[in-house]
N, C-alpha and C positions, 0 to 999 in steps of 0.2 A: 633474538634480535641483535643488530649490530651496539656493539656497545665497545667506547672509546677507551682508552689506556694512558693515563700521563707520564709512564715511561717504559724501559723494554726490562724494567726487572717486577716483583711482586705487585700487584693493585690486587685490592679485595673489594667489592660489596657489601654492607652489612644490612641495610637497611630499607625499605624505600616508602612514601608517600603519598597519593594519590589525592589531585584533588578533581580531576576532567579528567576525558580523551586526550585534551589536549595542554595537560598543567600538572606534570608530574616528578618528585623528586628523590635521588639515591644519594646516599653515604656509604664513606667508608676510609680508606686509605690505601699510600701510595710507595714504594720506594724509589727515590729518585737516583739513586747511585750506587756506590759499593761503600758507603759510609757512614754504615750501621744507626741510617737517619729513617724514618717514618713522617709522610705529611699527609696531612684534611685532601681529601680528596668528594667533591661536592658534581653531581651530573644533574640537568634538568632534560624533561624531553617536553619539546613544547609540541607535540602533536605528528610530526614529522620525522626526526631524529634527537636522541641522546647526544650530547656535548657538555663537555666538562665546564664550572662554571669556576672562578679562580673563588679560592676560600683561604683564610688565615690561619697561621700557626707560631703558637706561642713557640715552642723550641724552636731556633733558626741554625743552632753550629749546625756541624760535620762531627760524625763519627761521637763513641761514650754514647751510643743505643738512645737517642735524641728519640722519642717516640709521641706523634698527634694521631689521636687515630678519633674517628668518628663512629658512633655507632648506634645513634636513634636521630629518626628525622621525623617533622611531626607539620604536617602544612594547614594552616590554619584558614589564609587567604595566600591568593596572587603575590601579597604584596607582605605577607606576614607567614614566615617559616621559621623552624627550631632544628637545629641540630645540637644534639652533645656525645658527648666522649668524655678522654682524658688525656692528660699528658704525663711521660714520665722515662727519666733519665738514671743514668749510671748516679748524676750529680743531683737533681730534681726529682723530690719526691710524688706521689700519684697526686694528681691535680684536678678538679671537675675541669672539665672544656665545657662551654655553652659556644653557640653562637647565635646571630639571627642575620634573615633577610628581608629586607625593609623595601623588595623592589627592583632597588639597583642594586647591592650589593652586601657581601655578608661581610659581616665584624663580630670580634669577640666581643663575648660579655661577660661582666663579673660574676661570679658565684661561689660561693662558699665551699668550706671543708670541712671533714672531721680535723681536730688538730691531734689528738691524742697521737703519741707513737707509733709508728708503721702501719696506718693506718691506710686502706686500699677508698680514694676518692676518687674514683672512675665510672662515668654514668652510662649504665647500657641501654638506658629506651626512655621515652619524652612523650608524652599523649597531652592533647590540651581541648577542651571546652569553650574554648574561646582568647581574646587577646588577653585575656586577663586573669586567665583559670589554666596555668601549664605545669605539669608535673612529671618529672625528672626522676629517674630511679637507680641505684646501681651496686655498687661495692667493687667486690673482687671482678676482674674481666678476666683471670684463669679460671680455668673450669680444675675444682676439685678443690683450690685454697678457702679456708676460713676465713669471712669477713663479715662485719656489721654493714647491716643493710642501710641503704641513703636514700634519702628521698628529698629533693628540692621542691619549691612552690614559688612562681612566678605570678605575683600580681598586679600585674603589667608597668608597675615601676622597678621591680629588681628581684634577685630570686632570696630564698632564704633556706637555712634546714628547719624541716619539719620533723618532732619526734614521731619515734615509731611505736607499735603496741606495748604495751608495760612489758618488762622486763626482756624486752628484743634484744638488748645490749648482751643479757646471759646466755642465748642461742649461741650452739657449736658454730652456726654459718646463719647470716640471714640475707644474705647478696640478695637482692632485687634486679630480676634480671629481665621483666615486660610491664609494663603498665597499660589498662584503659583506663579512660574518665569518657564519662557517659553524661554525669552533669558536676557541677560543683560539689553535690550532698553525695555522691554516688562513682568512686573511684578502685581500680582492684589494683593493685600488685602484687605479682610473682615471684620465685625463684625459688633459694633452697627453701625447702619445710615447707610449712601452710602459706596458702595467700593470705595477704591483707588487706581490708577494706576501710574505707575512708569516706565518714559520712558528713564530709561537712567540719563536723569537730574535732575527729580525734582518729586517728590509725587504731584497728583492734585486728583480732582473728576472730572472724563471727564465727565459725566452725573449722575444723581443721577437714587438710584436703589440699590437692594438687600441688603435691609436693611435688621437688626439682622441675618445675614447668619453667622454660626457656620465654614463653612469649604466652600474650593474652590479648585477646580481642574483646569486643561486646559491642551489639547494637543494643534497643531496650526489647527487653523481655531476656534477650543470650547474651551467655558470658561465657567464653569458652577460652580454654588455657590449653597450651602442647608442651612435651616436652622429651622426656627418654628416661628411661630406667634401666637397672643392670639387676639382673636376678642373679643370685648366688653368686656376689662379685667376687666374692676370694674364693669361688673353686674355677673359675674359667667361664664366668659368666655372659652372655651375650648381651650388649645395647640394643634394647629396643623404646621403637615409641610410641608413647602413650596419650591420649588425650584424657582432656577433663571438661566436663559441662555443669555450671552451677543450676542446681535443680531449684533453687532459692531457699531451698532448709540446707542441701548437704553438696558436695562437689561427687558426681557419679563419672565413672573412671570406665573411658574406653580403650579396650586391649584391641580388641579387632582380632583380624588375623593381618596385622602389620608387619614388613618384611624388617627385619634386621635394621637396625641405624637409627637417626633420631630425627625429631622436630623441631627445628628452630622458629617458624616463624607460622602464625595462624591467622586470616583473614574469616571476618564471618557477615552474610549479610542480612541471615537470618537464623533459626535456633534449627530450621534445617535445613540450611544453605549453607555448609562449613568449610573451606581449604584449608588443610596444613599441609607446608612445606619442608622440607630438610634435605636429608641423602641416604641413602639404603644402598653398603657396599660401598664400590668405586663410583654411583652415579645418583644422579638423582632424583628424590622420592618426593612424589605430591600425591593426595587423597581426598575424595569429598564425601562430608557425609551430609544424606539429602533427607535425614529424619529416621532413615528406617536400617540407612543401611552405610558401609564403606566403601567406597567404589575405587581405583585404582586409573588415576591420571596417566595419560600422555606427559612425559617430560621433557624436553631438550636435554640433550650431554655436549658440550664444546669438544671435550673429548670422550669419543666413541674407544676409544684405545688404550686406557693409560697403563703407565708401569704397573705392573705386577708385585712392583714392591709396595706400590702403593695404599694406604690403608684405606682412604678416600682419593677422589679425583674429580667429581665434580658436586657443587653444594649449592644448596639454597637457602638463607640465612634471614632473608626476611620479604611480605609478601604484605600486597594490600591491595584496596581496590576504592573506585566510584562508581556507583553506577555499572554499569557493567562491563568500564574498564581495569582490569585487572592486572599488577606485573609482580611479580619475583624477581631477585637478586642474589647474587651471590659470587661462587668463583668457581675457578677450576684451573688444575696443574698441565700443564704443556707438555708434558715430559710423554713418550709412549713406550721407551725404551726400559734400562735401569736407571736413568737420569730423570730426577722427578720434573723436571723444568720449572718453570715460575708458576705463580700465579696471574690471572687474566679475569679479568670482570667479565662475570655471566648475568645477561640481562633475558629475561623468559615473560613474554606477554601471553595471558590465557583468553583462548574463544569459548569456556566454559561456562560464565556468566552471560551470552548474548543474550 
């Protein structure tokens, strides 16, 4: 699908939304120039076409790697949406981004940090139960750095940090890097190591399982997590990707026969209605499993062609749906030559769910 650009250098996708046909929303970020700046970059499609909607950022110089970037959106109502991220500079340490949309227009909101030393406060995914029930998750936003996991909680007057299972803090990594909430009592997070679950009271590991999973969905009865793994990483290992389905005693792990690459993002509308999206190779890889089996999606590629230097070149980074309107986002590099060229927002609506 056509999808717009707020300038002629890097835009990514990271995220997107769904609340209608016709009321749907992506994050992500933008590079405005050659001066080492990153900005919130916010797109609505009201039923017709995608258009950028202007969004705020805290960094405002030039140049000293100024970085806002966005990367969970979470639509509640028409008139009540979340996005967060983070911010973070040569001179400014990593910061939570929140925002919201109240309708007309989006504005920062405050939210907390870790304060201890070098500590990575960057939110990668936001799921909410209502106006009053929104939960924020993140850590580190490179992939592969050690960091304590974050979890915010917004109770419709302001966000706060929420601890996490006993002894989280001694984990190698415990980045949270997807969240659902399904009700208040009944919430999951992902990332490095085990998921954790939130019952209301307290963040625990009710069993271990789905480990390094990138993203998680759940209707009730399904909870399903994607993510990628490296077998045998220190002899030459391949990325592939994996999913996971909570059986409600234990998390059961599907290999498939999955092509090479990983899964960033998983949509589910029932326990055998499943899409995960991501990239496999230069292009991009979507899957459904309909209870019995994994079937192999149709994808768009923006580019059909890319460099050959290139490791990836076109991505899906996060996916959702209503009803049985469904879209994916993400990017893809311009370059087809040995010049990788920029990045360009990849927007992919699926006829899979009619």
């Amino acid at each position: 699908m056509a999808s717009p650009n707020a300038s002629g250098l890097d835009n990514v996708l990271s995220d997107v939304s769904v609340l209608s046909p016709t009321d749907a929303w992506a994050v992500g970020e933008y590079t405005p120039d050659e001066s080492e700046v990153q900005r919130t970059m916010i797109q609505h499609y009201d039923g017709t076409a995608w258009t950028i909607v202007p969004s705020p950022n805290r960094l405002l110089g030039t140049g000293r790697n100024q970085i806002n970037s966005l990367l969970g959106v979470t639509a509640i109502a028409a008139d009540d949406v979340w996005a967060v991220g983070y911010t973070v500079s040569l001179d400014n340490p990593y910061r939570t981004l929140t925002m919201h949309w109240n309708g007309a227009a989006w504005s920062i909101v405050d939210s907390p940090n870790y304060t201890f030393p070098g500590a990575y406060n960057a939110l990668l995914d936001v799921a909410a139960t209502g106006p009053n029930d929104v939960w924020a998750v993140g850590g580190s936003p490179l992939g592969g750095v050690s960091a304590r996991g974050l979890l915010l909680h917004w109770d419709g007057s302001s966000w706060s940090l929420s601890p996490g299972p006993p002894n989280f803090e001694f984990w190698a990594s415990s980045t949270r890097s997807g969240v659902a909430a399904l009700t208040p009592t009944d919430v999951w997070a992902v990332g490095d190591y085990d998921a954790w679950h939130f019952d209301g009271s307290a963040w625990t590991v009710p069993v271990p399982g789905a480990q390094f999973a990138a993203d998680v969905h759940a209707v009730p009865g399904a909870v399903w997590a994607v993510g990628s793994y490296t077998a045998n990483p220190y002899g030459g290992g391949v990325q592939t990707p994996i999913a996971y389905r909570f059986t409600g005693i234990s998390w059961q792990q599907h290999f498939a026969d999955f092509a090479p690459g990983a899964f960033s993002g998983v949509a589910v509308r029932a326990d055998n209605d499943v899409v995960a999206v991501g990239f496999s190779g230069q292009f991009t890889y979507a899957v459904r499993w309909n209870g019995t089996s994994w079937q192999r999606l149709a994808t768009g590629n923006a580019n059909p062609s890319p460099s050959t230097t290139l490791f990836i070149a076109n991505v899906l980074r996060g996916v959702a749906h209503a009803g049985s309107s469904m879209w994916a986002v993400g990017y893809y590099y311009t370059g087809t030559g040995t010049d990788a060229g920029v990045q360009r927002t990849l927007i992919e609506r699926s006829n899979c769910w009619v």
